[in-house]
N, C-alpha and C positions, 0 to 999 in steps of 0.2 A: 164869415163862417163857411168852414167847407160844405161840396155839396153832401150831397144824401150818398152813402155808401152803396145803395144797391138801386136806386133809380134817378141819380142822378138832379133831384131836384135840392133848390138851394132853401127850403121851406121847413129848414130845420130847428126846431128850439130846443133849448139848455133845459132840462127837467133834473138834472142832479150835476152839482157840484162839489168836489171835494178839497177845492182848492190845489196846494201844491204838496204831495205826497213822493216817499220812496218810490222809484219800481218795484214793482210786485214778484220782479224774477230775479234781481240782484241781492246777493245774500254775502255781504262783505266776511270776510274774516275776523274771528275772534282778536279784539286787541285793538284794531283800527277803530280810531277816534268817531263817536255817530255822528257828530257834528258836520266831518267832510263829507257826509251821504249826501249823494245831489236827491234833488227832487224836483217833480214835474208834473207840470197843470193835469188834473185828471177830471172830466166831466163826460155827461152822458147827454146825449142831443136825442129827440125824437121826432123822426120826420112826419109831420103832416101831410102828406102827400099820398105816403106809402103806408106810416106805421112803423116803421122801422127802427127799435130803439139802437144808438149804436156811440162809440166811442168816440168821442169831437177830435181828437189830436192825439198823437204819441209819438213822441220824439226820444223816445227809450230805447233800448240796445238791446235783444232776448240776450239772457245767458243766464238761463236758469240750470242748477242742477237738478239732473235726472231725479225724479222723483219715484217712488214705490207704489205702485198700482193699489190701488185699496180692495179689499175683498168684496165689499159695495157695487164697485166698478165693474168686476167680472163678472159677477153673479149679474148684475145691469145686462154685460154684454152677452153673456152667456142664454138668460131669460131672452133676449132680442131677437140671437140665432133660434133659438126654439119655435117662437114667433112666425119669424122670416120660413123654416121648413116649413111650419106647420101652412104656411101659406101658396107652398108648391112654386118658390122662391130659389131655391137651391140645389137645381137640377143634377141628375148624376154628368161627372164631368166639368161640373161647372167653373168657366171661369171670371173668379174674385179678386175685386180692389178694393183697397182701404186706405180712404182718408184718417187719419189718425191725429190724435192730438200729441202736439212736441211734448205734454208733460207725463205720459208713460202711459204705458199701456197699448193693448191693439187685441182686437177679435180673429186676428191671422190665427193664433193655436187652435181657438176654437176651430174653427173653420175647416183647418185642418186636422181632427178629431174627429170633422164627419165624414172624411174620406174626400176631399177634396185635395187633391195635389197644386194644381195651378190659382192658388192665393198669394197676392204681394202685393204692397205696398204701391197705392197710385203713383202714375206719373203721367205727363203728359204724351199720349201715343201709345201708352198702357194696353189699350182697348184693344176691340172689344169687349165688354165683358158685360156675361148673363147677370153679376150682382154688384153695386158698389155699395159699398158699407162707410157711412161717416163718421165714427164715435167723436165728439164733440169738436167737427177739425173744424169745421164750416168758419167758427166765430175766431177763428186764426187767420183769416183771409181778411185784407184790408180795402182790398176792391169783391163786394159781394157779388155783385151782378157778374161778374168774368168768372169767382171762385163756382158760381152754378153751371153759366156755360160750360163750362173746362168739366164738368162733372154730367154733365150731358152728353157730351163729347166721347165720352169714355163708356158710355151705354150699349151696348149690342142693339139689335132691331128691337129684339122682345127682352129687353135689359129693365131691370129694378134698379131705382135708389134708393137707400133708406138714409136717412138725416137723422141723429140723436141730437136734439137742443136741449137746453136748459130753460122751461118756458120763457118767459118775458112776463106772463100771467105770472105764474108763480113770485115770481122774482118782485112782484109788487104785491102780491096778494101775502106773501111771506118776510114783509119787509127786509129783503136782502140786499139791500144798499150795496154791500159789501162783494156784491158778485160782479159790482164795476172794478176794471183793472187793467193797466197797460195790457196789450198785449191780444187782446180779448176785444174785438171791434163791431163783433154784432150777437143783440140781443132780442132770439126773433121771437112775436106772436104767432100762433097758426094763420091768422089774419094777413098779419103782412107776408110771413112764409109764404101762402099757397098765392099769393098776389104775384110774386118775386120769380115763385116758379112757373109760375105761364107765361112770364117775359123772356124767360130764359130759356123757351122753349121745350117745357115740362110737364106734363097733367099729373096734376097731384091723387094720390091713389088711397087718400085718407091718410088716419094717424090711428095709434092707439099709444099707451101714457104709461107708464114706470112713476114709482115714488119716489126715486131716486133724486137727491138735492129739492125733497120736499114736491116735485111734478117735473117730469121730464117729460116732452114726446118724442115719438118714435116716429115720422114724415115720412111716405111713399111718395115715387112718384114712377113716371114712365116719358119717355121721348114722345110728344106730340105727334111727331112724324114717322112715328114705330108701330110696330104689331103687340106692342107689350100687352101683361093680363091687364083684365077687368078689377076693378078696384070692387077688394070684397068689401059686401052692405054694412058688416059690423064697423069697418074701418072706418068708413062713409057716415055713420050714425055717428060713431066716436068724435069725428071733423066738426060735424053739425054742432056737437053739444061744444064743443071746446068754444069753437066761434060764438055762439051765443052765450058763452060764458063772459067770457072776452069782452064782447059787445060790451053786455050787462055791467060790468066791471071799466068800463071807460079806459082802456089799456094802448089806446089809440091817440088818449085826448089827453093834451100838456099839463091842464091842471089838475087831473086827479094824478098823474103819473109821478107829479110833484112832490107829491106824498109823501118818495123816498127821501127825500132832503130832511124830513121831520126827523123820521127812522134811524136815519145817522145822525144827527144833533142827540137822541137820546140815550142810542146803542152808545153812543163815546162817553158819553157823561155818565150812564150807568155802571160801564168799567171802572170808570174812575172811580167811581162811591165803592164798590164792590173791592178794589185793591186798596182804596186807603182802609178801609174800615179793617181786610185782613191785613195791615200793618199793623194797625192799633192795638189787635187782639192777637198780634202775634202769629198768626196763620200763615203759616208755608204752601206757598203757589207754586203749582210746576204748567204750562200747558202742553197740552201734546196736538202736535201738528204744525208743520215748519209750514201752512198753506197759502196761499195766496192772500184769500180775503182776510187771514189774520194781519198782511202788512198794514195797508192804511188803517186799521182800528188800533195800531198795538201802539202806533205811530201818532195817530192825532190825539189819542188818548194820554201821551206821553209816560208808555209804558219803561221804565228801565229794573234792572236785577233785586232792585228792594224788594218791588212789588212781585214780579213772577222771577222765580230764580233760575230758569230753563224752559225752553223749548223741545220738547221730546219731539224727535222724528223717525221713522224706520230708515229712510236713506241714509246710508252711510256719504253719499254725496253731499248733505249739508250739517254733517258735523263737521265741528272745527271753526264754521260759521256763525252769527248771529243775526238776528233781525233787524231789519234796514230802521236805521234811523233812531238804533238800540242800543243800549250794553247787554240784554238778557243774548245768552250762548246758546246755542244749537248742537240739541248731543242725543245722544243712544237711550235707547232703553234702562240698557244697565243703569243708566246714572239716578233713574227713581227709584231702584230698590239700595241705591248708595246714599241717598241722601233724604228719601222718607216724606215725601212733600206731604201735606194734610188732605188736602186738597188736588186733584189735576185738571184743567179746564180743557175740555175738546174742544178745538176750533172750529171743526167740521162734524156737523150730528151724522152725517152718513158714517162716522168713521166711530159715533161713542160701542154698539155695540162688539164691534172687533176689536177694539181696544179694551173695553170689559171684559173680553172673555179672555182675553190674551192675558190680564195683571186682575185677577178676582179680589187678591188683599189688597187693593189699592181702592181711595176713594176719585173714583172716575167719574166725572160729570161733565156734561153739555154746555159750552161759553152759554150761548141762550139761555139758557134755564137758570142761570144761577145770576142771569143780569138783567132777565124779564121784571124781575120787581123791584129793581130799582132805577125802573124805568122812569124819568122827566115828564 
C-alpha cells in the first residue's frame, strides 16, 4: 500500500472499496460500444496516523469536459467572499490567488467586483499575496503535504488562506460513498486538516461551515513565521465544535469509517429496485446531471437506456456523449421538453432547486429521495 498522501506514513487502511469502475472524467462518445470502457481499481484508504481519508491509486488520465458552474457553487463562493471581507481579509489593493478546481468555476469575478484588480490564478512564484483563495483545488493534488507547502509559499507576511473542503464528516455522516472518485485524492476532516497544516508550516485560524454538498468548511489559516491576523473567536468556537463533532463521530477510526461500504451496497441495489420497477409500470426516466458521483452508481448498478433514457446536462461539452460504462446519451435541455420523461432524477441535490426552478412543468426530483426507501 502506498504511503499516507500528506504525512507520509505507511499506516493506511482500505475503509471503501468500489472494486473496478469507469473514470469519473471520461465521458466516451455516443455510439461507442460500453463494453470497451476500460475501468480501474477505485478505493479509499484512511490513514491512522494522520486521519487522512484519501484516494489508494489512480492510474486514470483527466479528460474531463468542461463542466457549467452550478448556481449552488457561486452563491457558495460568493457567501465565502462576503465572509472573507467581512473579516478584514480583503484589503484595498489586495493581492489574490486562486486555487481552483479543473471542473469549472473560480471566485476570480467575484473578487473582481470588489474592486480588486490584481486577482489570478495560482502558480508557483505567483506571490506574494494578502489572500489565497482554494474553491475545492486542494483534493486535486496528489502529493498533499507539498500541495500546502506550495500554498504557504505563496502567502504574504500578513497573507490569508482559505481552503473550501468537502467535510470527510459529512461525507460519512451523509452516507456519500459516491464522493469517492479518480481524480479527487483527498478527503479531509478538520481533524486531520488543521494537523497537516502545522506540518506545513501553517496556523490554522479556524473554520466556519456552508451547507453546500450537505457540510462544507471554509479553513483559515496564516504562515507560522508571519505577522498574519489573529484568528477571530467565532472562527475558533466553530473549530472546536467541528473537532468534537468529529471525535464524537469516530471519523478518524477504520471501523466506523467502514460504514460507507454498507451505503453503496445499498444506494446500488436500491437503483436498481427503483429502475426495474419504473420499467414494469412503464415509467419514463430521464436524470439530470452528467456528474461525477453519478458514474460509478449508474455503472455498478448497471444502468443502460431502458431504464433512464438520458442524461440532462447544461454543458454543451458533454452532449454527444454518454456515461462510462453506458448506452444512456448525454444531451441538452431541450431534449426533456422533446420527449416528456415522467419522472427526472437529480444526481446532485445541491443542483435539484436550480434545476426546479429552471423546468417548473417537469417532475424534478432528488436521486436520494426517491432511492432512500428502497433502501436494502
Amino acid at each position: 500500500m502506498s504511503p499516507c498522501r500528506a504525512c507520509s506514513s505507511v499506516d493506511v487502511t482500505t475503509v471503501l472499496d468500489l472494486g473496478r469502475v469507469p473514470a469519473a472524467d471520461t465521458f466516451p462518445s455516443v455510439g461507442s460500444p460500453p463494453g470497451n470502457d476500460e475501468r480501474h481499481s477505485l478505493a479509499m484508504g484512511l490513514c491512522t496516523a494522520c486521519g487522512l481519508a484519501q484516494l489508494l491509486h489512480d492510474d486514470t488520465r483527466a479528460d474531463e469536459p468542461r463542466g457549467v458552474e452550478p448556481e449552488a457553487l457561486r452563491r457558495a463562493a460568493s457567501h465565502a467572499m462576503d465572509q472573507i471581507v467581512r473579516r478584514g481579509w480583503l484589503p484595498v489593493g489586495a493581492v489574490v490567488r486562486e486555487y481552483g478546481s479543473p471542473h469549472g468555476g473560480s471566485w476570480i469575478p467575484d473578487v473582481v467586483g470588489r474592486g480588486i484588480s490584481d486577482a489570478a490564478p495560482a502558480h508557483v512564484g505567483s506571490g506574494p499575496a494578502d489572500l489565497v483563495v482554494d474553491g475545492f483545488g486542494l483534493m486535486h493534488e496528489p502529493n498533499q503535504a507539498a500541495a500546502l507547502i506550495e500554498r504557504r509559499e505563496l502567502l504574504g507576511d500578513r497573507g490569508v488562506l482559505v481552503l473550501q473542503i468537502h467535510s470527510f464528516a459529512t461525507i460519512v455522516r451523509e452516507r456519500q460513498w459516491n464522493a469517492l472518485r479518480h481524480g479527487h485524492f483527498a478527503y479531509w476532516s478538520l481533524t486531520a486538516l488543521e494537523s497537516a497544516l502545522q506540518s506545513a508550516g501553517l496556523t490554522s485560524l479556524g473554520c466556519w461551515e456552508s451547507d453546500l454538498y450537505g457540510g462544507t468548511l471554509l479553513v483559515s489559516a496564516r504562515r507560522a513565521d508571519g505577522n498574519g491576523p489573529d484568528a477571530p473567536a467565532a472562527d475558533l468556537e466553530a473549530a472546536r465544535r467541528v473537532r468534537e463533532s468529529e471525535a464524537a463521530a469516530g471519523i478518524t477510526r477504520p471501523v466506523l469509517v467502514s460504514a460507507l461500504g454498507s451505503a453503496m451496497s445499498a444506494d446500488v441495489a436500491a437503483l436498481r429496485a427503483v429502475l426495474a420497477d419504473s420499467v414494469l409500470t412503464g415509467t419514463a426516466i430521464a436524470a439530470y446531471g452528467a456528474a461525477s458521483r453519478a458514474v460509478a452508481l449508474f455503472a455498478m448498478a448497471g444502468v443502460d437506456a431502458s431504464m433512464i433514457g438520458a442524461v440532462v446536462d447544461a454543458s454543451p461539452a458533454k452532449w454527444g456523449r454518454r456515461m462510462p460504462a453506458t448506452d444512456v446519451p448525454i444531451v441538452g435541455p431541450d431534449w426533456m421538453y422533446a420527449h416528456r420523461p415522467d419522472r427526472v432524477l437529480v444526481t446532485v441535490p445541491d443542483l435539484v432547486p436550480e434545476v426546479a426552478a429552471a423546468h417548473p412543468d417537469l417532475h424534478i426530483v432528488d436521486l436520494i429521495s426517491v432511492t432512500e426507501g428502497s433502501r436494502t
